[in-house]
N, C-alpha and C positions, 0 to 999 in steps of 0.2 A: 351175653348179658350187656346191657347201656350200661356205658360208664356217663356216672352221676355225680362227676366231680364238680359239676358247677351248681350243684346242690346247696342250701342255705347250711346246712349241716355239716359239709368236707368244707370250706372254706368260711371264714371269719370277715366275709361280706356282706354286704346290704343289696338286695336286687331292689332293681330300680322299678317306677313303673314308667308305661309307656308316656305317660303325662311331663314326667323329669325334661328339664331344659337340654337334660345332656342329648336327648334325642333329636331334639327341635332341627338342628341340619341335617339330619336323616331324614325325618318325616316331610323337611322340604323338598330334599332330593327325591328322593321317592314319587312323591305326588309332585313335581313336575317333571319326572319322567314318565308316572301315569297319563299326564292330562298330554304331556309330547306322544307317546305311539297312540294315542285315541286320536291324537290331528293328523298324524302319519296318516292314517288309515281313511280318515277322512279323503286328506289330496289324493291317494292312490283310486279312491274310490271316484274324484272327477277325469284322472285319466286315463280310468278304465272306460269312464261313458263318452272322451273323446277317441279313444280308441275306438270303439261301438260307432262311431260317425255322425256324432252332437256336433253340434255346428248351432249358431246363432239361429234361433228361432224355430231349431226342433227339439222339442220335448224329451226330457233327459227323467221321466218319471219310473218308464218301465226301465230303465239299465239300473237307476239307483233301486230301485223295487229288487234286483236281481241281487246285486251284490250285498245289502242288507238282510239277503235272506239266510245270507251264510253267516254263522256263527264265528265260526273261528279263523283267525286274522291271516292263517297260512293257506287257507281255503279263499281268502280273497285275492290273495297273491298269486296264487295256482291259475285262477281263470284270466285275471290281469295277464300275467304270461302264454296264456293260451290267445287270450284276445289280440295278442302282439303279433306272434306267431302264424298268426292267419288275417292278418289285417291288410286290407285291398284298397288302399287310400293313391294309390298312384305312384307318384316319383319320393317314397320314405330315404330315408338318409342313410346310407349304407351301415352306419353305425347301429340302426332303429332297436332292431331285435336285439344284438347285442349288450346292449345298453339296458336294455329293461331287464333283462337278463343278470345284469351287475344291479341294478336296485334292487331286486325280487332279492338276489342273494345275501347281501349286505343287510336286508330287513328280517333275511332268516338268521343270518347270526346276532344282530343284534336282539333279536328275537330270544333267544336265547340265554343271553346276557341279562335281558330285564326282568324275565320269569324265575332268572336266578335272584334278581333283585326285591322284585316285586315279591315272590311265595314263599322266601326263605323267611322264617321268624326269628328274629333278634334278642341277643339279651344285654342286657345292660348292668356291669355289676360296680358298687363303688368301694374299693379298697383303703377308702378314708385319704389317701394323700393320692390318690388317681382314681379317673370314672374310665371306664371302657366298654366302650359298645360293640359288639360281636354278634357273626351269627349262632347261633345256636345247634352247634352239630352231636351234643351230646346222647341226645335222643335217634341219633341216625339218620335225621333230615339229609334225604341227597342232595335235593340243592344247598341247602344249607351250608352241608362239607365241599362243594365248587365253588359256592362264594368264598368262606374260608382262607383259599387259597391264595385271594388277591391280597394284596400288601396293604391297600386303602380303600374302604370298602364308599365312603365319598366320591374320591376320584373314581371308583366303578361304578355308581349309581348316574353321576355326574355325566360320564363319557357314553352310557345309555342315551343320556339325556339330548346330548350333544349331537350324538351318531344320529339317533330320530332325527334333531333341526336338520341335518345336513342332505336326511332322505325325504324333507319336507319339502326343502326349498330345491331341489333336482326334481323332484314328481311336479311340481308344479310349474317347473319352467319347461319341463316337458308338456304339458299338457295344456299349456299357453301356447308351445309350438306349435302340438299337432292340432289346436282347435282352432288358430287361425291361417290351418293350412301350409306352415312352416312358413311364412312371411317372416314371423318375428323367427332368428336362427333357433335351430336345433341345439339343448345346451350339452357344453363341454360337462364330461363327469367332474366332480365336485372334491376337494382334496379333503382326505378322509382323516375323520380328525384322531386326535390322540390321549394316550391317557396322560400323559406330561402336559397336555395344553389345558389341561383344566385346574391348573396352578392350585390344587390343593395343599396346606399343608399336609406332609405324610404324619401316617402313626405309627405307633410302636407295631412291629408284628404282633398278630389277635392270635391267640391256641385259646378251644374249647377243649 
């Protein structure tokens, strides 16, 4: 049986609605960790069409045609790393495949991370002399009881956030190299950021 202790009935709380201010740093984090892996996937999708052999003034309509045909963002990733993999461009950088190989991975865990961010449903309760936002795992939400687990659920929407920029700004200095034929260097991997670097204040630990 679901324990229903965050019930209006077992506790002498107010639930919140989603509208309450208390939420207002969540919903920003949130949606600009949304609107971050929709641009992720954007760059990967131009460096999959320099991979494919786009070059200045050939036609990148059927690669983008291909890779929008796929729905789901680990299926863009999948062929991105295949297109590496078998790519005949000449004198590549010893490092090439390897590399793409550490972004594909890094965007699976992060991956990860954010559909615990993004699908888990939150609740909000206000205890009169404290508001607390929490996920919601009384219901049995799986993701919900993973997120749970983190100590700051900001600093974890946050460091989603972050991790995207970091696999934004790597795909696309890759993909500036390989389009202009590695003229401009091949870029060094990108220091991977942290959840202490997103200077949240922390919260109290959240139990649902």
């Amino acid at each position: 049986m679901s324990d229903l202790s965050d019930s209006p009935a077992a506790k002498p709380v107010r639930w919140l609605p989603y509208s309450h201010p208390a939420f207002r740093p969540y919903v920003v984090a949130l949606g600009q960790l949304a609107l971050m892996w929709n641009e992720l996937h954007e760059m990967l999708g131009l460096l999959y069409c320099s991979m494919m052999g786009v070059r200045q003034g050939v036609p990148v309509n059927q690669h983008l045609a291909v890779w929008h045909a796929l729905k789901v963002d680990r299926a863009q990733r999948d062929i991105l790393l295949a297109a590496a993999e078998s790519v005949t461009l000449g004198a590549i950088p010893i490092t090439f495949i390897d590399d793409i190989k550490w972004l594909c991975d890094r965007a699976n865990a992060v991956e990860d991370a954010r559909n615990n961010a993004v699908h888990s449903p939150l609740l909000g309760l206000d205890y009169g002399d404290k508001v607390i936002v929490q996920p919601r795992t009384s219901l049995g939400h799986v993701r919900a009881r993973r997120l749970a687990i983190k100590a700051d659920l900001l600093s974890e929407f946050r460091w989603c956030r972050d991790a995207s920029y970091c696999l934004i700004e790597y795909a696309l200095s890759m993909h500036d190299s390989l389009f202009r034929g590695f003229v401009t260097p091949w870029p060094n991997r990108p220091a991977w950021p942290t959840h202490q670097a997103t200077n949240v204040k922390r919260q109290r630990p959240q139990h649902a």
